[in-house]
C-alpha positions in Angstrom: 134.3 99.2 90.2 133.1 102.8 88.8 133.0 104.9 91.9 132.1 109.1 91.9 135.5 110.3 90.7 135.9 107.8 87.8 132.8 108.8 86.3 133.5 112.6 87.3 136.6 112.3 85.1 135.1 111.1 82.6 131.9 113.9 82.5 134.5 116.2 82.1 136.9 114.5 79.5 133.6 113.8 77.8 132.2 117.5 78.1 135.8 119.1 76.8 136.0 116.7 73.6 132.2 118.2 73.0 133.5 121.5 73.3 136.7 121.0 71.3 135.3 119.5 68.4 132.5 121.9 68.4 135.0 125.2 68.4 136.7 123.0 66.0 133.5 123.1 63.5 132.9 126.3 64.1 136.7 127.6 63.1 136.5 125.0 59.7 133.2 127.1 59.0 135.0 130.3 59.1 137.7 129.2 57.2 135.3 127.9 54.6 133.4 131.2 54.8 136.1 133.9 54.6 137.8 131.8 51.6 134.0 132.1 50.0 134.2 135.7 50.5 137.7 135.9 49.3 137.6 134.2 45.9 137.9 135.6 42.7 134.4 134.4 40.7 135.1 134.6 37.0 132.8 138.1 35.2 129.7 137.6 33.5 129.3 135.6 30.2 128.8 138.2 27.3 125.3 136.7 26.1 125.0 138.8 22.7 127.3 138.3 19.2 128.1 141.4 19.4 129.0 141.5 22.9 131.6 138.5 22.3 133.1 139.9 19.0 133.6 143.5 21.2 135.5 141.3 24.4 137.6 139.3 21.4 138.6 142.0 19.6 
């Protein structure tokens, strides 16, 4: 039978998963941010002929 201190177990395994896997979340959006911030992004496109002949050359 499910008495008191089963289910009060249980709240609290419950609770810490919750809490884990939240902190868990949070550090993987971190991550994900401060590689973001981090990254080399390629320079603008040249949009003119001239532009392109002058980055060639």
């Amino acid at each position: 039978m499910n008495d008191a201190s089963t289910m009060e177990v249980t709240g609290r395994s419950l609770m810490r998963r919750t809490i884990l896997t939240l902190l868990g979340a949070i550090a993987a959006f971190g991550v994900l941010t401060a590689s973001y911030a981090t990254a080399e992004l390629p320079g603008a496109a040249p949009t003119t002929p001239a532009a392109t002949s002058a980055v060639m050359n």
